[in-house]
N, C-alpha and C positions, 0 to 999 in steps of 0.2 A: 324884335325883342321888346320895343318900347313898350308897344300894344298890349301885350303880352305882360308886363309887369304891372299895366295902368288898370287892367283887368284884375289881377290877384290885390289889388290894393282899393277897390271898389267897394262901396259899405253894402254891398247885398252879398259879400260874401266874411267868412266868419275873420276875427281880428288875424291881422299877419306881424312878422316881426318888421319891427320898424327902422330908420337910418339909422347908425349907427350912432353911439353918443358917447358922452362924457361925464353924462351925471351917474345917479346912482343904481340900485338894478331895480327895472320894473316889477310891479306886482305879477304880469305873466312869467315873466324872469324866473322869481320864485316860486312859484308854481310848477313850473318847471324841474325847479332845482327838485322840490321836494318828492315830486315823482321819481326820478333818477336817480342816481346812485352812483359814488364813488369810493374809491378804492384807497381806503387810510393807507399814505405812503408806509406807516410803520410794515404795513402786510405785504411789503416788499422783502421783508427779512424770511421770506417762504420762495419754496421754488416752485409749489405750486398757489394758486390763490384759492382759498375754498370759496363754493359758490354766493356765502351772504355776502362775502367782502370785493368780492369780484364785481367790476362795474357794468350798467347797465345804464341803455339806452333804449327807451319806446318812444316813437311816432305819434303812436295813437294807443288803444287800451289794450290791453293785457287778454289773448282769446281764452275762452274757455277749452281746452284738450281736452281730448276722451281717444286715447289710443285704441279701444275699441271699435272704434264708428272711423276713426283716420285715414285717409286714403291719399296715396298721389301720386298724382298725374302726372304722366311724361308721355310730349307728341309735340307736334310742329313737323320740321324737317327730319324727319327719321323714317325708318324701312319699319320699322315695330312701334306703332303707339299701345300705351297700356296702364292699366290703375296698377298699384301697390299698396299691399295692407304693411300695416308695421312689420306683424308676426313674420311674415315672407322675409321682409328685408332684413329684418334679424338673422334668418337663417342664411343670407348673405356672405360672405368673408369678408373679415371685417380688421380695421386697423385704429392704433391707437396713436394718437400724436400731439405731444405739447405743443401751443401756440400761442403766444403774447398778441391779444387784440387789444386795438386801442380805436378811442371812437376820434374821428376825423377833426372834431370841434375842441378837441381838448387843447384847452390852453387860451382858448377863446374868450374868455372876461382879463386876461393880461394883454390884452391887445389895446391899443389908443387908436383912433377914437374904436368904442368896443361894438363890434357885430350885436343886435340884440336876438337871443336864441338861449340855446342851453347853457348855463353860464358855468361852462367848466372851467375849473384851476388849473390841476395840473394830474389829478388823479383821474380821468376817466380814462381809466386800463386794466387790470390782469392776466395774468395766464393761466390755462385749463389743458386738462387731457384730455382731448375730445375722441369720442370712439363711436365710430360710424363704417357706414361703406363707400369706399372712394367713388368718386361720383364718374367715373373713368370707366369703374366698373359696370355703370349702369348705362352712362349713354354707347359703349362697346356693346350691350343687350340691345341696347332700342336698333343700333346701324344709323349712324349720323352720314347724313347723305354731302355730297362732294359740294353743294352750293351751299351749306352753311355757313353764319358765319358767327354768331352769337349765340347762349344761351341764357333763357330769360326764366329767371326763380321769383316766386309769386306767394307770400306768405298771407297768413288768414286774416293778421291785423288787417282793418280796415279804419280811414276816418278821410278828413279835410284840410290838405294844406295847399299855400300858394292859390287857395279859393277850388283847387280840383279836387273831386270825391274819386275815390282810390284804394286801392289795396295795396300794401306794401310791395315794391317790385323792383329788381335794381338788375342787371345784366352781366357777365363774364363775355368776355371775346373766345372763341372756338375754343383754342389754341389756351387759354389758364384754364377755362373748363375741364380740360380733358388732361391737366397735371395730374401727376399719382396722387399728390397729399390733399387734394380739394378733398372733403370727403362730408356726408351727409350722416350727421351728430344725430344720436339718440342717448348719449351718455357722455357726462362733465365729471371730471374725476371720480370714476368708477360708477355715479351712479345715475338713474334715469335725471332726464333735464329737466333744474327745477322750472317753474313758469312761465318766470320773470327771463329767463334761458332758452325759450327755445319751443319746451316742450308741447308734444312729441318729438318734433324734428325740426332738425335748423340745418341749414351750410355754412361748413366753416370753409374763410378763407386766406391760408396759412398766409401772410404778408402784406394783405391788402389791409386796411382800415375797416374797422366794425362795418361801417354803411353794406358792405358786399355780402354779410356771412348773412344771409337773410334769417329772420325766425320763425317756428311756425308752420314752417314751410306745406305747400299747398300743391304746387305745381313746376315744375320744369317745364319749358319751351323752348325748341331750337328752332332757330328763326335763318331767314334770310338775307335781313338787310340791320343794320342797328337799330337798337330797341331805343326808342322816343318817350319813355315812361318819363313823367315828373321827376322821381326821384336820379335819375339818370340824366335827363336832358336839362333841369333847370335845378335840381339839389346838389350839394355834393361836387359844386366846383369851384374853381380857382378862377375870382373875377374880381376887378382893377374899381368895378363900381357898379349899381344895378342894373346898367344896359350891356354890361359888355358877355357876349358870352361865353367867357371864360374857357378854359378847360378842366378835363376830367379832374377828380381828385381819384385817385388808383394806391399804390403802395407805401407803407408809413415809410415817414421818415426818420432820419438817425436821431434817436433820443435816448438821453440818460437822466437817470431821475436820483436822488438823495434822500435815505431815509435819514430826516431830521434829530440830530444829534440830542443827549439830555431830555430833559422833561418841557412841557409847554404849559404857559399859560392859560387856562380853560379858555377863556373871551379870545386874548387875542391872537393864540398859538405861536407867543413870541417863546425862543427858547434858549433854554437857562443851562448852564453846565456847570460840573465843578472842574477845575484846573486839574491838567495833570494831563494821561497817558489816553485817549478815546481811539475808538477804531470806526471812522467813519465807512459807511457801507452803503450801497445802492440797486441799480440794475439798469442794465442800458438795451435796448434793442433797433435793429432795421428789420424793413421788409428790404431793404433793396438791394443789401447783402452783409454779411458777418461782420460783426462790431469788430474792428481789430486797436481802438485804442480809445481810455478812457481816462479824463486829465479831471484833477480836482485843481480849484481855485480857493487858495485861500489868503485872503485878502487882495485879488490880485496877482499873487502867483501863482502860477499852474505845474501841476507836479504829476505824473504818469502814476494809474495807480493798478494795482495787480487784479490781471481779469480773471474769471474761472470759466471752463467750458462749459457752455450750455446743456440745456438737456435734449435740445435737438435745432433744426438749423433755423426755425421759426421762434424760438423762447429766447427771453431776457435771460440776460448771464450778468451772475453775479461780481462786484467789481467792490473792492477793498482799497482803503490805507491811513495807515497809523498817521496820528496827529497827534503832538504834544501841547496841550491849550493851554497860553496862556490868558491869566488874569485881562478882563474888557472888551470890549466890543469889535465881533470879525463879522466879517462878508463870508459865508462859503458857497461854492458854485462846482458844477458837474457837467463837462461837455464830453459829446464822444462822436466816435469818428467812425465811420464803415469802411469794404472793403470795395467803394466806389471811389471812395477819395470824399465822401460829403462828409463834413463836421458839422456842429448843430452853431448857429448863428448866435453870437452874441448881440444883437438888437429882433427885435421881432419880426414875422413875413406877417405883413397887413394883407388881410383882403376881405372884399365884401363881404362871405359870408362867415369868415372867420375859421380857415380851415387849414390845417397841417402847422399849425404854428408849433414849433420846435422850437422855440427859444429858448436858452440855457436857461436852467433853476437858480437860481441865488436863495440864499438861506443865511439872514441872521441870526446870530447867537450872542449872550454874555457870559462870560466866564468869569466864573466868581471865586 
């Protein structure tokens, strides 16, 4: 792995993110930033998120679609390799299902010392209806053969990271592939996917973190042995320091978010209230199993606050409760609990590349 890192940080190949730091965010940072997209916590007060407010993350540039000319491929390990046009797939049976994606980095510039990469806060999230055809349906057509053991989705973005030229491509193990709710998106709340989303066609994948739902999409492959792609073997994991190599980053974890009370300061989005009677609100989710408890902090003490059922067993569910403010300066905070036993950590989970960090929200306020 040393080799292997001494190589991606070589000046013949294009700039990479660098060690972590302390100062302030680099000029790639924001470039970055301004690419990307997040999701104003206020537009957590929806159950669904509409598509400009809903967060987004690209690799590389944005392809051009032409569902006309779009085709894709499915073969590897299978009894049936074969192309597919949209129009076919369409006429497909098809299902519709809420999912709260979240990108894996989120939380990643509140980290000490900070991973340098997309420098999310705490909004790179929303949830959509995504309506496709379960992808169960399709690899049951192709006959996925007994020595499988992966399959590998291959979108149109292409570009250069970690110094390797590449097409976007990340892998499912057999056995999530072949869930009933994977399902391959050609439509975000009711309607075709806009660009920045997908379009034509993207994999969503209900639980896991953004990096899985590829966009795009190009190709299916079912493979035999585990897929060794960049974005699989060296992106998208859980590592202690640049040589270590880590493990997967797979299913989000337990987090609850706070849509910030009163009005904000434009510059600094510090926020202001007036005294009295507020009903603070949020929305909590897992992939790794049903939110069953969600506590607010305010100032320090923690108080159980009333959840609502979801819209299905992959979306954020809305979470309530009355607070009477007074006059001056409070801390508020929002943790929440699954139905693994995991609660979201009140100090941060550090790691090299700045991934799954679920650390509880805090949110000051004045009350005036």
């Amino acid at each position: 792995m040393k080799q292997i890192y001494k190589r991606r940080h070589s000046a013949r190949h294009a700039p990479q993110p660098g060690e972590p730091t302390t100062g302030p965010l680099t000029a790639e940072e924001l470039q970055l930033a301004a690419r990307n997209h997040a999701m104003p916590l206020e537009a957590m007060r929806r159950d669904v998120t509409p598509p400009g407010l809903h967060y987004v993350l690209t690799h590389f540039d944005i392809p051009e679609g032409d569902a006309a000319s779009w085709h894709l491929q499915i073969n590897g390990a299978v009894e049936r390799s074969w192309e597919l046009r949209l129009a076919a797939l369409k006429k497909d049976p098809a299902i519709t299902i809420p999912v709260t994606l979240e990108c894996a980095g989120n939380g990643r510039s509140l980290l000490t010392p900070r991973p340098v990469s997309q420098p999310w806060v705490l909004e790179g999230v929303g949830t959509a209806e995504w309506t496709g055809v379960p992808l169960a349906y399709l690899l049951a057509k192709a006959g996925v053969l007994d020595e499988a053991t992966d399959v590998v989705f291959t979108g149109a973005d292409a570009g250069i990271q970690g110094g390797v030229r590449q097409q976007y491509a990340r892998s499912l193990p057999i056995h999530e592939a072949m869930r009933p709710d994977v399902v391959l998106a050609y439509r975000m709340n009711g309607r075709d996917l806009p660009p920045q989303h997908g379009y034509p066609l993207r994999l969503v994948v209900p639980g896991w973190y953004g990096m899985a739902s590829v966009k795009w999409l190009r190709s299916i492959e079912v493979v035999t042995a585990p897929f060794k792609g960049f974005q699989q073997a060296e992106a998208y994991r859980y590592q202690d320091n640049e040589y270590d190599a880590g493990t997967p980053v797979t299913r989000i974890r337990v987090r609850s978010l706070m849509v910030p009370p009163g009005i904000p300061d434009s510059f600094t989005r510090a926020r202001v209230l007036q005294a009295g009677p507020v009903m603070l609100e949020g929305r909590a989710w897992s992939g790794r199993g049903a939110v069953t408890k969600v506590e607010v902090g305010i100032d320090g003490e923690w108080v159980a606050a009333h959840l609502e059922k979801p819209a299905g067993p992959f979306a954020w569910c809305r979470w309530t409760l009355p607070w009477v403010a007074d006059p001056g300066p409070h801390e508020l905070a929002c943790r929440a609990t699954d139905s693994t036993g995991a609660t979201q950590p009140l100090e941060q989970n550090w790691n090299y590349q700045g991934m799954g960090n679920n650390v509880v929200q805090r949110v000051a306020v004045t009350v005036e």
